[in-house]
Backbone as CSV, one residue per row, in Angstrom:
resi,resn,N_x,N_y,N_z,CA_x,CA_y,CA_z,C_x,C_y,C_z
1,UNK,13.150,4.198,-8.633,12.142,5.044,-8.008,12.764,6.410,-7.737
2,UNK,12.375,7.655,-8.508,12.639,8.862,-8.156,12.632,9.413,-6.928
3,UNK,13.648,10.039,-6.138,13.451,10.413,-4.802,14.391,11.819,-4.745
4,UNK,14.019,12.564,-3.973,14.696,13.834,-3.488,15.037,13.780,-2.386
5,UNK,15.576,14.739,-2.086,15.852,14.984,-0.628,16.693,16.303,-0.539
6,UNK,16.060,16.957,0.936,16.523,18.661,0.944,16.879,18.864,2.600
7,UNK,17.101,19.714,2.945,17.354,19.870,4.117,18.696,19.433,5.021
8,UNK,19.006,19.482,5.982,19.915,19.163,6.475,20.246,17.803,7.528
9,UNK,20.447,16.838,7.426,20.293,15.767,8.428,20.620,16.099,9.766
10,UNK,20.454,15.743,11.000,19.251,14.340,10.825,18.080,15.122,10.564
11,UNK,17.627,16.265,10.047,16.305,16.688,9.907,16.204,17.162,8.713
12,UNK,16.261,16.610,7.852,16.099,16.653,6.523,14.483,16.180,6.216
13,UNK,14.506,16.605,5.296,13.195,15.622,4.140,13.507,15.244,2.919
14,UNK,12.776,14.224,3.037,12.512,13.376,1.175,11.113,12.918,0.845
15,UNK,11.274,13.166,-0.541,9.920,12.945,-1.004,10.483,11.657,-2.341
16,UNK,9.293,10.801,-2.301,9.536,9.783,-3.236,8.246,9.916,-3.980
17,UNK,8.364,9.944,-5.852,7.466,9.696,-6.616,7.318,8.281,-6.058
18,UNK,5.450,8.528,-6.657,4.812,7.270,-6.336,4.200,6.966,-7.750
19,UNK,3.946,5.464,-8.075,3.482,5.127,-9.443,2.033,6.283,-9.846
20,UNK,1.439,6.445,-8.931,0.517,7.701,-8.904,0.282,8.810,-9.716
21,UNK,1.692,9.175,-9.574,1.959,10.830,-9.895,2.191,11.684,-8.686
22,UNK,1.924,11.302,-7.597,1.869,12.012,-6.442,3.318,11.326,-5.521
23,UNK,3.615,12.652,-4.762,5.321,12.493,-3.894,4.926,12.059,-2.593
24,UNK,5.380,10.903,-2.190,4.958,10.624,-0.668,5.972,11.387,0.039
25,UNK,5.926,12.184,1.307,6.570,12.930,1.527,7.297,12.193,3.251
26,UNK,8.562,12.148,3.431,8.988,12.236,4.332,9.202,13.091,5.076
27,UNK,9.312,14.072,6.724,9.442,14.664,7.201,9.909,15.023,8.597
28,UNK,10.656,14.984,9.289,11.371,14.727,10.380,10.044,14.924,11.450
29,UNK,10.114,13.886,12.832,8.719,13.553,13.313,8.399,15.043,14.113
30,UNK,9.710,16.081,14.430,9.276,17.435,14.729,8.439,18.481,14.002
31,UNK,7.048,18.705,14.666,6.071,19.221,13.382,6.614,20.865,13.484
32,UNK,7.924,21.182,14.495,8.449,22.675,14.399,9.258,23.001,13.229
33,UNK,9.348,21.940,12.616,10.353,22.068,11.301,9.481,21.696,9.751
34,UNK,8.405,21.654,9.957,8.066,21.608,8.750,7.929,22.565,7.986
35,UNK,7.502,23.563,8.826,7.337,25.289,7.943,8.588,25.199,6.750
36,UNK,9.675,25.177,7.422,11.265,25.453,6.815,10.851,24.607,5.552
37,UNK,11.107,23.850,5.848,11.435,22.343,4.824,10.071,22.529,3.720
38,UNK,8.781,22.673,3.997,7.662,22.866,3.427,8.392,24.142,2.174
39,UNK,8.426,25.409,3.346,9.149,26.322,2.350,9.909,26.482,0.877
40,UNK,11.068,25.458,1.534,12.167,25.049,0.887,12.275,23.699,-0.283
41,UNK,9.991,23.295,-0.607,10.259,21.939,-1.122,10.610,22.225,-2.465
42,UNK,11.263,21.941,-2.875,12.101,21.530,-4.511,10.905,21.894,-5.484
43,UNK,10.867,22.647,-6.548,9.928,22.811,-7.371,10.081,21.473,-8.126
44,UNK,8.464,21.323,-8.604,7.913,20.103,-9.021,7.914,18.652,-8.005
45,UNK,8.050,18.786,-6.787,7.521,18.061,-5.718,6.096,18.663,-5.823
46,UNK,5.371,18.148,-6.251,4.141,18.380,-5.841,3.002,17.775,-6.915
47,UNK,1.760,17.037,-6.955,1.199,17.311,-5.432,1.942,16.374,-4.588
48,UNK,1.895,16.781,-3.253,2.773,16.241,-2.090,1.598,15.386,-1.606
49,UNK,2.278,13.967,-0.562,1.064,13.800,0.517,2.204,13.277,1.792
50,UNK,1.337,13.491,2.514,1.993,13.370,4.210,0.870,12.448,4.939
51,UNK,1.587,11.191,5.572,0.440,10.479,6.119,0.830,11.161,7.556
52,UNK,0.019,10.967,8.817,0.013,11.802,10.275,-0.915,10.840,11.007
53,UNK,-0.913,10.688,12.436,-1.903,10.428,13.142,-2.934,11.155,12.703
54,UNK,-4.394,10.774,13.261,-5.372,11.461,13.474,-5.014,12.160,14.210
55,UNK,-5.183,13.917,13.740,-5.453,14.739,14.867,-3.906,15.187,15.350
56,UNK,-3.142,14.597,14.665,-1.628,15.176,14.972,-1.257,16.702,14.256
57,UNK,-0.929,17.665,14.446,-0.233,18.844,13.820,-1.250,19.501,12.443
58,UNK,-2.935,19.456,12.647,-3.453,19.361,12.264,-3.738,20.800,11.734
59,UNK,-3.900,21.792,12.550,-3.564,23.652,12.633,-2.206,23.720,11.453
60,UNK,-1.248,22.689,12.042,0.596,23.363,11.045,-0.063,23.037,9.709
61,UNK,-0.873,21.432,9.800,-0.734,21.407,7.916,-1.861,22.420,7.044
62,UNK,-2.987,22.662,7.781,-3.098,23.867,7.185,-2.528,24.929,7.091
63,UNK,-2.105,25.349,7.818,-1.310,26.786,7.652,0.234,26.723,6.952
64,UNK,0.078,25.461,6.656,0.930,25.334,5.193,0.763,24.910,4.115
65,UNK,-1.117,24.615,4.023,-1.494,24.503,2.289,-2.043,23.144,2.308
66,UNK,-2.021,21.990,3.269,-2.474,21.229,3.267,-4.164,20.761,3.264
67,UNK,-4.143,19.821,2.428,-5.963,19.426,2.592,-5.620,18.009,2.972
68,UNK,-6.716,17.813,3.700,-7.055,16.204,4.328,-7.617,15.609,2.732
69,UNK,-6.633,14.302,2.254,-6.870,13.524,0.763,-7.816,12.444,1.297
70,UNK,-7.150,11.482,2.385,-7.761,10.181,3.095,-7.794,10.016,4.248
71,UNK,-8.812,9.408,4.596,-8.544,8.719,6.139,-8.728,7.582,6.112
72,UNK,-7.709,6.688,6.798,-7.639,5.434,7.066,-7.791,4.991,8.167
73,UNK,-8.539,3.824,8.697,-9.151,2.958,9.590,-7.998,1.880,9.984
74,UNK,-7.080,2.402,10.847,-6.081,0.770,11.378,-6.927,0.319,12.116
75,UNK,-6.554,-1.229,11.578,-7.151,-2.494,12.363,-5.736,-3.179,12.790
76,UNK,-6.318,-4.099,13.774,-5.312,-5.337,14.323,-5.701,-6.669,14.216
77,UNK,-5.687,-7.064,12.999,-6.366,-8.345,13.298,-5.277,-10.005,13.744
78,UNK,-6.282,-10.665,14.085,-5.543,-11.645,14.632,-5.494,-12.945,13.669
79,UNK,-4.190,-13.397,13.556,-3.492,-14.309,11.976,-4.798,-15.173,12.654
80,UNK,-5.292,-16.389,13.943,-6.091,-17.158,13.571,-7.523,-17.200,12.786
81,UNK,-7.933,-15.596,12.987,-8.973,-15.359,12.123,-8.814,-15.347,10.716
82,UNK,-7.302,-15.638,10.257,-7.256,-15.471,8.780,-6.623,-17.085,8.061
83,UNK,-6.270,-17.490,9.354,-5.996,-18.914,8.975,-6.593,-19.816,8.597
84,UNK,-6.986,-20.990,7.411,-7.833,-21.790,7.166,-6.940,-22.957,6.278
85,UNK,-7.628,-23.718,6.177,-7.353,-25.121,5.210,-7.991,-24.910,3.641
86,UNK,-8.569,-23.737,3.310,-8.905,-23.414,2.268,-8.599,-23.438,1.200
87,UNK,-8.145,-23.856,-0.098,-7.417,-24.737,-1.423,-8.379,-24.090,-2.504
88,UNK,-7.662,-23.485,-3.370,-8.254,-23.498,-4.862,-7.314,-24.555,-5.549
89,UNK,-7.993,-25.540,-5.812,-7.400,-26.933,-6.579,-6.747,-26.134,-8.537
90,UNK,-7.644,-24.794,-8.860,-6.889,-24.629,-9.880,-5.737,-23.540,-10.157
91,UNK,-5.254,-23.522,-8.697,-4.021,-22.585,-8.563,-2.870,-22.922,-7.941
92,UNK,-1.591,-22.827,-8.377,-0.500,-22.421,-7.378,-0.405,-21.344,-6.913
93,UNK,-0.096,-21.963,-5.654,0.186,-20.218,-4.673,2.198,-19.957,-4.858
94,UNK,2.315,-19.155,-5.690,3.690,-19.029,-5.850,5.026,-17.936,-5.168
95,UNK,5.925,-17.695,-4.420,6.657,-16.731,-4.210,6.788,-15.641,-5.315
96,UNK,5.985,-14.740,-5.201,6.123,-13.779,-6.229,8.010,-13.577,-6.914
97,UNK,9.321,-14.535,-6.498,10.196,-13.784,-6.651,10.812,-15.197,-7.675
98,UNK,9.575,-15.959,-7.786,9.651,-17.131,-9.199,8.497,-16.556,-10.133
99,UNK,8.086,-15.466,-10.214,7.207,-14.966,-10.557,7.827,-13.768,-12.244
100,UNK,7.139,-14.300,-13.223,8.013,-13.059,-14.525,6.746,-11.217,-13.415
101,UNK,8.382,-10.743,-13.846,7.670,-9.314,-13.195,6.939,-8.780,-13.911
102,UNK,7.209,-9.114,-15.281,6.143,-7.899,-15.825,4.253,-8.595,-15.480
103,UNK,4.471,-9.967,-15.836,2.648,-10.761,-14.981,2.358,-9.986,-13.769
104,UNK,3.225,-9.885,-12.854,3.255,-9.519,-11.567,2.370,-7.912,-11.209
105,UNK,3.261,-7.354,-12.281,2.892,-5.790,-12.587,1.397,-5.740,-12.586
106,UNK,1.298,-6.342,-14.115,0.262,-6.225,-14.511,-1.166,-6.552,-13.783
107,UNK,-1.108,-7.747,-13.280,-1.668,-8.268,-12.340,-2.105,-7.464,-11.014
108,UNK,-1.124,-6.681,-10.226,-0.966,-5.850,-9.117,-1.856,-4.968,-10.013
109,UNK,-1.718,-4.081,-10.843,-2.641,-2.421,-11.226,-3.719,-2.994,-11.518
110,UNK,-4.167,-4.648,-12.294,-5.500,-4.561,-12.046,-6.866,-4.743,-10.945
111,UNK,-5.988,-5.378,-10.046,-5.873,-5.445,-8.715,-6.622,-3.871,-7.686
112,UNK,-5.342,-3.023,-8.211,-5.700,-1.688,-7.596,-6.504,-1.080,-8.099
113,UNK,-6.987,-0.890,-9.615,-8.092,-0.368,-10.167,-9.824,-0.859,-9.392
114,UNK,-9.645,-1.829,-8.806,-10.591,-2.172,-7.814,-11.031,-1.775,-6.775
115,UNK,-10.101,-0.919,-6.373,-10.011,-0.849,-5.267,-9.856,0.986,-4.704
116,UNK,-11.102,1.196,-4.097,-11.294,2.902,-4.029,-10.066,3.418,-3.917
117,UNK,-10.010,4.589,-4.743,-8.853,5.756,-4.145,-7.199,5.218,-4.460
118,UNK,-7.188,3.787,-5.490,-6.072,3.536,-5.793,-5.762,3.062,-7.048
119,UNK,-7.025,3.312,-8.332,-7.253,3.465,-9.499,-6.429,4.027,-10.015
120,UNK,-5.770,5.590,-9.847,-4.591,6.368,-10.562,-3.344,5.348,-10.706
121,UNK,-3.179,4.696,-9.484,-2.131,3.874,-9.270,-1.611,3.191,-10.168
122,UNK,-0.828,2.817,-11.395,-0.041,2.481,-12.433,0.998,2.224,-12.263
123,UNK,1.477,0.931,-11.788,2.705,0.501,-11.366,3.730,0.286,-12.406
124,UNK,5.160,-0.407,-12.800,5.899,-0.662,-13.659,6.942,-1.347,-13.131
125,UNK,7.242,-2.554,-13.560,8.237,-3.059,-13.301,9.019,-2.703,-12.291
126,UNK,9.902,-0.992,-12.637,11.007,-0.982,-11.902,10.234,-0.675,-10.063
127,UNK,8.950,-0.920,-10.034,8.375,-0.029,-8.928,8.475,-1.748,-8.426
128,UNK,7.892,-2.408,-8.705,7.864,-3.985,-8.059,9.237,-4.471,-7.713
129,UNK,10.102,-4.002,-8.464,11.712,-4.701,-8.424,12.404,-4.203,-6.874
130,UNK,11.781,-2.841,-6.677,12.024,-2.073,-5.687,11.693,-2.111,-4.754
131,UNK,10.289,-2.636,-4.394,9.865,-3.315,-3.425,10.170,-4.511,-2.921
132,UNK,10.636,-5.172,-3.978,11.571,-6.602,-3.660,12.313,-6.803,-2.971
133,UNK,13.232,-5.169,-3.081,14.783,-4.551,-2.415,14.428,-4.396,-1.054
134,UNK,13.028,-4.418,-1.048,12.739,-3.423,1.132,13.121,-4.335,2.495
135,UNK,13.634,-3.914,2.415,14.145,-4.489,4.028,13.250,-5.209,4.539
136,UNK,11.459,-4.868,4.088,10.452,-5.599,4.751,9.624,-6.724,3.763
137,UNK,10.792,-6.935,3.422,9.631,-7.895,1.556,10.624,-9.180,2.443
138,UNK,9.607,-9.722,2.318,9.953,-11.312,2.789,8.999,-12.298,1.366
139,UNK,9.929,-13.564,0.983,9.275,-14.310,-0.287,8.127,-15.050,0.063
140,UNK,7.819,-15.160,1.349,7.140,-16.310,1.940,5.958,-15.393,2.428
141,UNK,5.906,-14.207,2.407,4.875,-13.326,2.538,4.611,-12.652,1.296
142,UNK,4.776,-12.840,0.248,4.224,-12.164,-0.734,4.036,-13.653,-2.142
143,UNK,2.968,-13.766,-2.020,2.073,-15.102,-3.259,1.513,-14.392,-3.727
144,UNK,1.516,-15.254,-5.066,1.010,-14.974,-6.610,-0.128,-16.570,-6.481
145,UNK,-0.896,-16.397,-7.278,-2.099,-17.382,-7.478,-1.953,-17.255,-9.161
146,UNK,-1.266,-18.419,-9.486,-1.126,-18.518,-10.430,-2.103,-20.360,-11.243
147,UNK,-2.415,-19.606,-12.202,-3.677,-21.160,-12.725,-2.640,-22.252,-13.781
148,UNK,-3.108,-23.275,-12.794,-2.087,-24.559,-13.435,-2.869,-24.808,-14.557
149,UNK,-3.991,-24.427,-15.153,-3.996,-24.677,-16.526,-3.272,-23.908,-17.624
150,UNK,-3.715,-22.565,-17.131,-3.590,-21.703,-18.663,-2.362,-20.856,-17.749
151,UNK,-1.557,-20.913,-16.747,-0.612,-20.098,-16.238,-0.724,-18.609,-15.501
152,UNK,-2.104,-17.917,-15.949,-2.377,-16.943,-15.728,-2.371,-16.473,-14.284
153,UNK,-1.797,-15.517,-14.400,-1.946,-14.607,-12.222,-2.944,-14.314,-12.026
154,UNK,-4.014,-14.806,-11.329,-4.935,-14.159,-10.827,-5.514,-13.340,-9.263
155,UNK,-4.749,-13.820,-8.707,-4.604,-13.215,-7.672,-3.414,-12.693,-7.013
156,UNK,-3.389,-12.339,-5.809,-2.065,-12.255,-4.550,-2.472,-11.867,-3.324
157,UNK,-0.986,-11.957,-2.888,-1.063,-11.480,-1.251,-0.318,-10.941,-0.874
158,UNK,0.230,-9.724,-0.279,1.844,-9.731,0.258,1.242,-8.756,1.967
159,UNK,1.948,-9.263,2.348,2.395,-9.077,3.746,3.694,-8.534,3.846
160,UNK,4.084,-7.331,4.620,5.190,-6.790,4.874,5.830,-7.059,6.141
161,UNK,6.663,-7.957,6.424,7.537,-7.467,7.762,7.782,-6.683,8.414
162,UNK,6.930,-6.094,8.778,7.122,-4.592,9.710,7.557,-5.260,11.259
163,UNK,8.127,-4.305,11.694,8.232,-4.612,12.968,7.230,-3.479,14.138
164,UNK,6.704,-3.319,15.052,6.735,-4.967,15.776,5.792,-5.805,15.073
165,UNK,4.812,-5.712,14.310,3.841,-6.798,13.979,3.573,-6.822,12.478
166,UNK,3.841,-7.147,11.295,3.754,-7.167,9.927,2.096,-6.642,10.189
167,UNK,2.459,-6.262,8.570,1.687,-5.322,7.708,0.513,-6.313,7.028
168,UNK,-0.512,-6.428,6.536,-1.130,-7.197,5.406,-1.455,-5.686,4.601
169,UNK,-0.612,-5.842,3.222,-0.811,-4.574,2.445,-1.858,-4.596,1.386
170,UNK,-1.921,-6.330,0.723,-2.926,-6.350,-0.054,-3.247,-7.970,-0.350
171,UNK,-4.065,-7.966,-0.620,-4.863,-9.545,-1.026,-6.132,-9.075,-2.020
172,UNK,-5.952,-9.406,-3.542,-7.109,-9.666,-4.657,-6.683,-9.989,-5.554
173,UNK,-8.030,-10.362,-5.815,-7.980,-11.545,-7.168,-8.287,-10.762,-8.381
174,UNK,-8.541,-11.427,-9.514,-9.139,-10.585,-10.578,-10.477,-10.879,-10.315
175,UNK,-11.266,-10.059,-11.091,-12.996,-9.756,-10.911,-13.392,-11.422,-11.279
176,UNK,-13.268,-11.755,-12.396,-13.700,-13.131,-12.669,-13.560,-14.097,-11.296
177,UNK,-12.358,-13.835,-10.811,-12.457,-14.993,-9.493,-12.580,-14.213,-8.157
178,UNK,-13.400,-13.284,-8.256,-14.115,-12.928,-7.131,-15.310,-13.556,-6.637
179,UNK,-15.109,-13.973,-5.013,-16.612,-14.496,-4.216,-16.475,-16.112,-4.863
180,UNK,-14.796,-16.304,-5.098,-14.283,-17.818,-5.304,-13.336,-18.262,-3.809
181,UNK,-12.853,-19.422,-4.144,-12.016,-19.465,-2.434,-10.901,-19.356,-3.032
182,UNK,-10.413,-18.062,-3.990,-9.278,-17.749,-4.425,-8.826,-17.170,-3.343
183,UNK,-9.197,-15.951,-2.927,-8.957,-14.705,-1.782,-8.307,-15.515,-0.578
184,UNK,-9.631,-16.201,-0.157,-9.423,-16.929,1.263,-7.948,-17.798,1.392
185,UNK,-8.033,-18.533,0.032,-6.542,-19.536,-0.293,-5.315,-18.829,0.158
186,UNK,-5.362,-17.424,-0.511,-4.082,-16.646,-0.412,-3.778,-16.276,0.902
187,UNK,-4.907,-16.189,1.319,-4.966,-15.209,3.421,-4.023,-16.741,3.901
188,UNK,-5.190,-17.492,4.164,-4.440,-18.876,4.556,-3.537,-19.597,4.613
189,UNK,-2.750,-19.287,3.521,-1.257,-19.478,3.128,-0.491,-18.582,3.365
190,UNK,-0.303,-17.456,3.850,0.414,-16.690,4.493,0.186,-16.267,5.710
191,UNK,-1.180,-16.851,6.318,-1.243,-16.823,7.892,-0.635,-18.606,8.633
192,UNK,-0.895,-19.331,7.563,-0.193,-20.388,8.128,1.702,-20.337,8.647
193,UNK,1.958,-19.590,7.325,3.640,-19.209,7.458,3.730,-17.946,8.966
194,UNK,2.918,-17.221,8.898,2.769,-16.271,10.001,2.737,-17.154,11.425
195,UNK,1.680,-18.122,11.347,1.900,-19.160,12.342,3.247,-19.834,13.189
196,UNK,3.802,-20.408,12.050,5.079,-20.973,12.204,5.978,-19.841,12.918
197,UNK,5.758,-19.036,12.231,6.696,-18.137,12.819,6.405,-17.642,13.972
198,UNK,5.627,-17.620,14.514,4.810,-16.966,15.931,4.192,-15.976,15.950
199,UNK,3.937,-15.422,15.168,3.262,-14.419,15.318,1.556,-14.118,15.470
200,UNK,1.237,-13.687,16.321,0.027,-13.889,16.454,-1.009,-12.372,16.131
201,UNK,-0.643,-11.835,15.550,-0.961,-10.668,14.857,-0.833,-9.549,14.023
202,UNK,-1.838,-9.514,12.726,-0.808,-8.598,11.959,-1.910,-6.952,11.499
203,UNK,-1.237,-5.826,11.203,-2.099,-4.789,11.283,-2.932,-4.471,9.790
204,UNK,-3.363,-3.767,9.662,-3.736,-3.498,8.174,-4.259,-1.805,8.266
205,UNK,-4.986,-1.391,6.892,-5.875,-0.315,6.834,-6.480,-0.414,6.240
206,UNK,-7.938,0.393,6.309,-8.853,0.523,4.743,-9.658,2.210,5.030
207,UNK,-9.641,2.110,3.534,-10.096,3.714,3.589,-11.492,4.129,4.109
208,UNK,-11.600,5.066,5.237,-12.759,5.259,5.646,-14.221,5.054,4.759
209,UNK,-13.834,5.897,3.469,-14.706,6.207,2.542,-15.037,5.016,1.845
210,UNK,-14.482,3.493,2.288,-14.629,2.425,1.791,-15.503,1.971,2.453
211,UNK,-16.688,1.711,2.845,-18.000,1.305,3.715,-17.591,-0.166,3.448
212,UNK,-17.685,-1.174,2.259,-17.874,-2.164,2.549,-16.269,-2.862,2.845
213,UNK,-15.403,-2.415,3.113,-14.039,-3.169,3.558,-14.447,-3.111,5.216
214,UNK,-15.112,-2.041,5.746,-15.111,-2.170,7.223,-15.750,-3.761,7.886
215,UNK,-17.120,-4.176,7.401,-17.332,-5.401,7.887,-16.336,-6.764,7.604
216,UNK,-16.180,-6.509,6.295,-15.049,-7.524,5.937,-14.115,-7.306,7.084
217,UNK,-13.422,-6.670,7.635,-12.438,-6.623,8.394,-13.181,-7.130,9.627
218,UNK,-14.535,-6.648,10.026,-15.096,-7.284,11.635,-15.177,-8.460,11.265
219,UNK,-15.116,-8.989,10.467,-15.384,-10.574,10.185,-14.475,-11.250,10.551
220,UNK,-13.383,-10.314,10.102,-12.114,-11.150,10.116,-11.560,-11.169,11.387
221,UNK,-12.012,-10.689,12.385,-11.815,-10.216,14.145,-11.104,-8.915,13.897
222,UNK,-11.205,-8.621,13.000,-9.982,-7.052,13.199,-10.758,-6.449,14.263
223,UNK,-9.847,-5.274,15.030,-10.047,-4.439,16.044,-9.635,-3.346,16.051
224,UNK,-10.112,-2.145,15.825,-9.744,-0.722,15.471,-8.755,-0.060,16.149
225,UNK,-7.708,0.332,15.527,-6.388,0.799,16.445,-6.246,2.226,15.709
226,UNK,-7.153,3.045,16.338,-6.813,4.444,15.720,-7.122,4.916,14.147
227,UNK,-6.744,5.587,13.822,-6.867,6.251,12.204,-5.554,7.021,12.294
228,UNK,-5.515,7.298,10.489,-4.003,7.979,10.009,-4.715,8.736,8.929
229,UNK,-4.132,10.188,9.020,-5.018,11.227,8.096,-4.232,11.039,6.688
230,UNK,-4.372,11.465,5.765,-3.173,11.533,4.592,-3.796,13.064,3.883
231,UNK,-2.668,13.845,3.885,-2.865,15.085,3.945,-2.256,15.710,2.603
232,UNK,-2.716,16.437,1.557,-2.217,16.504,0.137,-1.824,18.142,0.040
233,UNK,-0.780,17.935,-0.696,-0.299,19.656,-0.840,-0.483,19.805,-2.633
234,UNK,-1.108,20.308,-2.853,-1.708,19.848,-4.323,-0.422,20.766,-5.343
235,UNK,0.292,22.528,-4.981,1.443,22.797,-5.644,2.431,23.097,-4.493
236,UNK,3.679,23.010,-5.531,4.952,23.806,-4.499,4.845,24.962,-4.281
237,UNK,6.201,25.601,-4.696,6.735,26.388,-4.625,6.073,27.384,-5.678
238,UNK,5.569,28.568,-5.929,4.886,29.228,-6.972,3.695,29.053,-7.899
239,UNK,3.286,27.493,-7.115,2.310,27.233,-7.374,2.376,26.008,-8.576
240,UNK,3.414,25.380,-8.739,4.322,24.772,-9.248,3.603,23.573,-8.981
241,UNK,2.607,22.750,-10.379,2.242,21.286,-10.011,2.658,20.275,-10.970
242,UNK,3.473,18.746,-10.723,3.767,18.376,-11.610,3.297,16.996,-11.622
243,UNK,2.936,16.357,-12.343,2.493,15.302,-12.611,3.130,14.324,-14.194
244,UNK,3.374,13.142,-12.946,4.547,12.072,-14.028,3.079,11.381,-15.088
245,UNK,3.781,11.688,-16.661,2.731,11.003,-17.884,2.458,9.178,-17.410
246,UNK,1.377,9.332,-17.237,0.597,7.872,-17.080,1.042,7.011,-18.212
247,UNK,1.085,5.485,-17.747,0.762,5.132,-19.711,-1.142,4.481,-19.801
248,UNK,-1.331,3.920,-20.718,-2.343,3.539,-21.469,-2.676,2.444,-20.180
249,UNK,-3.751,2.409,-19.545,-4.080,1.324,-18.805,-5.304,0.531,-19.188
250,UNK,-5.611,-0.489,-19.751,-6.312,-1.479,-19.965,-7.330,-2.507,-18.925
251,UNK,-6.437,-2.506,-17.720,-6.725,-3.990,-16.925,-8.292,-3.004,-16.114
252,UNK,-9.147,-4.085,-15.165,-10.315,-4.247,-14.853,-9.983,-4.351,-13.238
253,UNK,-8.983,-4.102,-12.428,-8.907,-3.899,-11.279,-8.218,-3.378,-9.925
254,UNK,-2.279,-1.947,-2.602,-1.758,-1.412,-1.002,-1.441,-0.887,-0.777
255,UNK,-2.628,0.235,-2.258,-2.003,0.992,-1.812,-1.543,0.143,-0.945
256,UNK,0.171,0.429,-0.786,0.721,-0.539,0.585,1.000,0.928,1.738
């Protein structure tokens, strides 16, 4: 995974390509230092994005080129609302890390093509391998739904270890086994392990502009904990925009 980094520690910045094309941008949590660092971003960082509270330093990112890209809806929902006895009899639920990566891949972008505002998204191998590496990838939180007939991935789940309360970053199936008890299988099996472990709550997001993820989430008891803006700097330095060549995408469907 391509990454930069400029500035001087501890107040430096880094920006990491995302399978996207777009640099998620790191930035020291002082919004008095972004001017500098903004200034100073590396030609071909760009387009940039910066996630922020709602309503945080909202005046600085304009007056340094910023546009509001997304807004996201945190929820808190609670693991018993996601817990069930629910079984698809024609799947294993597998540790994605017995899983061949390239299924995995593939599987994940069609996944995101489903899913508003994360269509560009074109993952690759080395981007999954890397996530494997995160301090917050646990095996027992991230299943593959794999079909004991014909082998095929059709779904997943992964949950991130965040502290204090894990993440749920993504759960879908492919279109064919949508509005099956594929989905539900996968929640269930990683809120049961959430169980064991004690935890009695984990957070999520969905994009404002996504109308029908909001009830799905009241269903699920989620409870609204604020919003997070995501804020896009579309060139650098001279106006400088660069964008990594896509390849050929085919498939039909966390952001994490």
């Amino acid at each position: 995974m391509e990454t930069v980094t400029w500035g001087a520690p501890p107040h430096g910045a880094r920006a990491i390509l995302r399978p996207d094309g777009h640099w998620s941008l790191r930035l020291p949590d002082d919004p008095g230092r972004w001017a500098d660092l903004i200034a100073a971003l590396p030609g071909g960082v760009a387009p940039a994005l910066l996630s922020v509270g709602d309503g945080h330093a909202d005046e600085i990112l304009r007056s340094l080129g910023f546009e509001v890209h997304r807004i996201d809806q945190l929820w808190e929902v609670p693991v018993s609302e996601l817990a069930s006895t629910i079984e698809s009899p024609q799947h294993s639920l597998v540790p994605v890390t017995d899983c061949d990566p390239a299924e995995v891949t593939a599987l994940d972008n069609v996944i995101r093509a489903q899913i508003p505002g994360t269509g560009a998204w074109v993952g690759a191998v080395s981007d999954l391998q890397d996530s494997l590496e995160d301090d917050e990838f646990d095996p027992e939180f991230y299943l593959v739904a794999v079909h004991r007939g014909t082998g095929s991935y059709d779904g997943l789940v992964r949950v991130w270890n965040r502290r204090p309360r894990p993440r749920l970053g993504c759960v879908g199936v492919r279109p064919e086994w949508r509005r099956s008890r594929l989905g539900p299988a996968l929640l269930g099996a990683v809120a049961a392990t959430l169980v064991r472990r004690g935890v009695t709550h984990v957070t999520t997001e969905t994009d404002v502009a996504n109308r029908d993820s909001h009830p799905l989430a009241v269903r699920n008891g989620a409870v609204p904990r604020g919003r997070t803006v995501e804020w896009i700097l579309r060139a650098g330095p001279g106006g400088e925009v660069r964008r990594r060549h896509q390849p050929d995408h085919t498939g039909t469907a966390d952001r994490d």
